[in-house]
C-alpha positions, -999 to 999 in steps of 0.1 A, spaced: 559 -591 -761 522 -591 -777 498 -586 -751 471 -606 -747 434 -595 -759 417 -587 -725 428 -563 -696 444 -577 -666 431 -557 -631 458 -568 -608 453 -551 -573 486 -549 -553 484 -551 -520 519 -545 -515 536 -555 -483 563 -531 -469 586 -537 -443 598 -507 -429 633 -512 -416 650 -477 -406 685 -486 -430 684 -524 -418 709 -544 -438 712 -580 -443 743 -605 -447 747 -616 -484 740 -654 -471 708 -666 -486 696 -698 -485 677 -716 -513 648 -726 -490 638 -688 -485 643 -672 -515 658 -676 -553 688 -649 -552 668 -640 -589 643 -623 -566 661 -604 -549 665 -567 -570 680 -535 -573 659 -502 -570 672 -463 -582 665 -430 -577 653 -428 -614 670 -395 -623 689 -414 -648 660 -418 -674 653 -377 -665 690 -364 -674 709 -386 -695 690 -418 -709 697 -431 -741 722 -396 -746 752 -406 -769 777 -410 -744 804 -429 -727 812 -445 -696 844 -442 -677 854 -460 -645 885 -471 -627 895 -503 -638 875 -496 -672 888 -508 -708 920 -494 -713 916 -496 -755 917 -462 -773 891 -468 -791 860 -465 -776 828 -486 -786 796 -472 -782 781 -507 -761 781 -491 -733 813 -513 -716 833 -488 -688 862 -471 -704 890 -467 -680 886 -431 -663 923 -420 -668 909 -414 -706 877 -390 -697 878 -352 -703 901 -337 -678 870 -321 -653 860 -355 -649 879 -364 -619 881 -326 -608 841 -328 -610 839 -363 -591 856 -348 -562 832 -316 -561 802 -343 -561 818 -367 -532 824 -338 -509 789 -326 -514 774 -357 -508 792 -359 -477 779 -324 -468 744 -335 -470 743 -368 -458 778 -371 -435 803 -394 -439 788 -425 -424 765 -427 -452 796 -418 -479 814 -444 -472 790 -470 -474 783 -453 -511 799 -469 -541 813 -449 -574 801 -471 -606 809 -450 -634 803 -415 -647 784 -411 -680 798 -384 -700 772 -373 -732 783 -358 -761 761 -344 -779 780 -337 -812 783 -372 -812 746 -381 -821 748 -390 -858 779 -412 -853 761 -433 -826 734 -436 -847 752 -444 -878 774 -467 -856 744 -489 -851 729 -466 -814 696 -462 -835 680 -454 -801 706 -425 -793 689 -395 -788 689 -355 -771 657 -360 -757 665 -363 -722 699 -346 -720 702 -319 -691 736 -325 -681 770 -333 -695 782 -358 -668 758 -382 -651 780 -396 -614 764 -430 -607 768 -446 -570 754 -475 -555 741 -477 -516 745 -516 -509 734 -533 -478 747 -566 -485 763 -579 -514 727 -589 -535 710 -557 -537 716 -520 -532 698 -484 -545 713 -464 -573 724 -430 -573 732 -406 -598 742 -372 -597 739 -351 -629 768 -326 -634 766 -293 -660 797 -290 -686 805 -258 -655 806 -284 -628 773 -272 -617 750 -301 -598 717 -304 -612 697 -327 -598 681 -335 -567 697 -356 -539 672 -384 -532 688 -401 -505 689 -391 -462 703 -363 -449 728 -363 -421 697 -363 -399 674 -392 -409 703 -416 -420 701 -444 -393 734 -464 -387 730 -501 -404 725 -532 -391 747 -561 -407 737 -590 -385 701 -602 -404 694 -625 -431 668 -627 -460 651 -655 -442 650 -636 -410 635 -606 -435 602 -630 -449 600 -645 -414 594 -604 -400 569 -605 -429 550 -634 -425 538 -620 -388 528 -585 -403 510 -605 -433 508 -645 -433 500 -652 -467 526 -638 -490 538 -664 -506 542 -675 -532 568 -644 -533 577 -623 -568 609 -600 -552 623 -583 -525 639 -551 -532 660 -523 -510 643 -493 -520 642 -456 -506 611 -434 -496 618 -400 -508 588 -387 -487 592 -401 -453 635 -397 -457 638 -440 -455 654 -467 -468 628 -502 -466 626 -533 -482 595 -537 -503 583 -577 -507 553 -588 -531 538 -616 -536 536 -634 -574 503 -640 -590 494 -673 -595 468 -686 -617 464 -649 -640 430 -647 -650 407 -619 -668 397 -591 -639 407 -583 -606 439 -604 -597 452 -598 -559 484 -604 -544 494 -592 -513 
């Protein structure tokens, strides 16, 4: 997208509801909120140790063809390099170490990304133009998902060396700040705690589930949507 000839100040004000691990039901109803709103947040190490690498993605219940595209669909896990289930167990049992099992279970496996390097000219010659080493650190990339309800959730991943070796940092609470969760709220509930903190919110852009690395909490995060974008300071609360 062109942008447009003059420089758009927006000032955020951004409202955020701190709720210790607070999750909410997947009911959502139309009058509160377009489920479109509602997004997904991450820890971000992915862009840091494996974006764009030339690699694959297994999972269970992935594409059972032998012949693997480079699109980036799940290939079924039974066909990754033999350490990659032996690895997967190694990263499970240390995420429960760290953050106990009440948290684990609640955790999601998506896929492992495995990168090979050696591959880099075929993806690119295969039409992966983007593929590149630039941001490889690690030969296997674990991705998980924390979910409080079935709209949203926080992504994990947990970058693995070709020795089985962890590499990156774990940006989710320890045993000792993880709070149990709370299933029995709902979105509308959520902009109603809001809108006593802070009345005028809406129109409202998203909510997201996100994760303060700093103060060891997960929160939901709501902003409101500019309206009427004009040249210079824009707020939104």
């Amino acid at each position: 997208m062109r942008c447009k000839p003059f420089i758009i100040a927006v000032t955020r004000k951004l409202l955020i509801v701190v709720l210790l691990s607070i999750a909410y039901t997947s009911f959502v109803s139309a009058q509160c909120i377009d489920r479109k709103k509602i997004s997904w947040s991450e820890d971000g190490l992915f862009y840091n140790y494996g974006y764009l690498c030339p690699a694959y993605f297994f999972s269970f219940g992935g594409d059972t063809s032998k012949k693997w595209n480079i699109g980036f669909e799940n290939v079924d896990i039974r066909q990754a390099p033999v350490n990659v289930l032996k690895f997967k167990k190694k990263v499970d049992q240390a995420i429960k170490n760290y953050a106990g099992g009440n948290f684990f279970k609640n955790l999601k496996f998506t896929n492992v990304e495995v990168c090979y390097p050696e591959r880099l000219k075929f993806f690119k010659d295969s039409g992966a133009v983007l593929a590149t080493l630039a941001h490889y650190k690690c030969r296997y990339s674990y991705n998980y998902s924390f979910e409080p309800d079935s709209l949203t959730g926080y992504n994990i991943c947990i970058g693995v060396t070709s020795s089985g070796q962890i590499v990156t940092p774990f940006i989710f609470p320890s045993k000792r700040s993880y709070k149990p969760i709370i299933n029995s709220f709902t979105y509308c509930q959520l902009i109603g705690i809001a809108k006593q903190i802070q009345k005028n919110i809406e129109p409202i852009d998203k909510i997201s589930f996100n994760y303060d690395k700093k103060k060891k909490l997960f929160y939901w995060l709501i902003s409101q949507e500019i309206v009427g974008v004009h040249e210079g300071s824009n707020n939104i609360n």
